[in-house]
C-alpha positions in Angstrom: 39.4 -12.1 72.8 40.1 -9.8 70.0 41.2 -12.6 67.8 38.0 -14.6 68.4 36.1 -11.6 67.5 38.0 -11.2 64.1 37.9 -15.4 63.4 34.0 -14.7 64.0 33.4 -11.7 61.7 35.7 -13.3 59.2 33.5 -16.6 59.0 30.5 -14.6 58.8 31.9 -12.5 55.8 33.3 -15.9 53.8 29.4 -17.0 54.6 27.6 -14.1 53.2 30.1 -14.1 50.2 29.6 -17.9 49.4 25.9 -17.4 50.0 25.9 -14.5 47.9 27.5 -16.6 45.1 25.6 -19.8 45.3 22.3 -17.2 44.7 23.7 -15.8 41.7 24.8 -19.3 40.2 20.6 -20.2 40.3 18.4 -17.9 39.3 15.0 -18.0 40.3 12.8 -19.6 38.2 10.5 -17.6 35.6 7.0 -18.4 37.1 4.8 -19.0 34.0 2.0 -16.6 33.9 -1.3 -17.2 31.8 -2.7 -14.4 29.5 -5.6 -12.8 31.1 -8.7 -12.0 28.7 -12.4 -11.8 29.3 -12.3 -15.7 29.2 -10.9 -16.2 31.8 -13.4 -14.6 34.0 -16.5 -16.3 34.7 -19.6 -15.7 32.2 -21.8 -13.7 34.8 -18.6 -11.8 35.9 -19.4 -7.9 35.7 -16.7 -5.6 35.2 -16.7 -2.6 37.1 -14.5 0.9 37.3 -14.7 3.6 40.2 -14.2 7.2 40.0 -14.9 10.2 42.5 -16.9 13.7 42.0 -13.2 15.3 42.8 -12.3 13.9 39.8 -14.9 15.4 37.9 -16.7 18.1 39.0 -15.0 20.8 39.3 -16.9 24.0 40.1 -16.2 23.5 44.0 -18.2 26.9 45.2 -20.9 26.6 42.1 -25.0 26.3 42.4 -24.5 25.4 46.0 -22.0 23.2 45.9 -19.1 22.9 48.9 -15.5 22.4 48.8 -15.1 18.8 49.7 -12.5 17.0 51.9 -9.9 16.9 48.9 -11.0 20.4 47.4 -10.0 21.8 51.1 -6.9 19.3 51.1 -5.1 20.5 47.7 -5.6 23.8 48.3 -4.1 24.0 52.0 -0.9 21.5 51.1 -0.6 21.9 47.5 3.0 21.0 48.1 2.0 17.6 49.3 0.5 17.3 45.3 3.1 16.1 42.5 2.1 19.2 40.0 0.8 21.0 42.9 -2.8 21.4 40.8 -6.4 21.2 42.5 -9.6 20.1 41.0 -11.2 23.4 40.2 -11.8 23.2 37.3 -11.2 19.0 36.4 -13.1 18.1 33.7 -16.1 20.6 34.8 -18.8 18.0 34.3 -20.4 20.2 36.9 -20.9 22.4 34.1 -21.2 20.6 31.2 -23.9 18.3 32.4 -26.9 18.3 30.4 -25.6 21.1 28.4 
């Protein structure tokens, strides 16, 4: 029994070698990939970006405004944040609007 159990995991092992070889031999092909440039999007096709107030803002307890979901966030798990920074200040467009 014990043999058949070694004959077994040896013929898997010579498998995963060969297989492992045969892989290396060919390597995949290089899938050709076409330059992207505003022709290739259609004529009436807008372009668009997204950002967030969090981003901006700043001024989380200013002129009325309240913490949001992410000011709240940061500041309980700053840990959880690479640099471990909030948005209390970002940018402050909060403040420099029409200034």
């Amino acid at each position: 029994m014990a043999r058949k159990g070694f004959i077994l995991l040896l013929f898997l092992a010579l498998v995963n070698t060969f297989s492992s070889i045969s892989v290396a031999q060919h390597p995949a092909s290089v899938i050709d990939v076409l330059p992207l440039n505003r022709s290739s999007f259609p004529k009436n096709f807008v372009f668009g970006t997204a950002s967030a107030s969090y981003q901006y803002e700043g001024a989380a307890n200013e002129g009325g405004r309240k913490p949001s979901i992410w000011d709240e966030y940061t500041h309980k798990h700053p840990e959880r944040i690479r640099d471990g920074t909030t948005a209390d200040l970002g940018v402050d467009q909060y403040n420099r609007f029409k200034s």
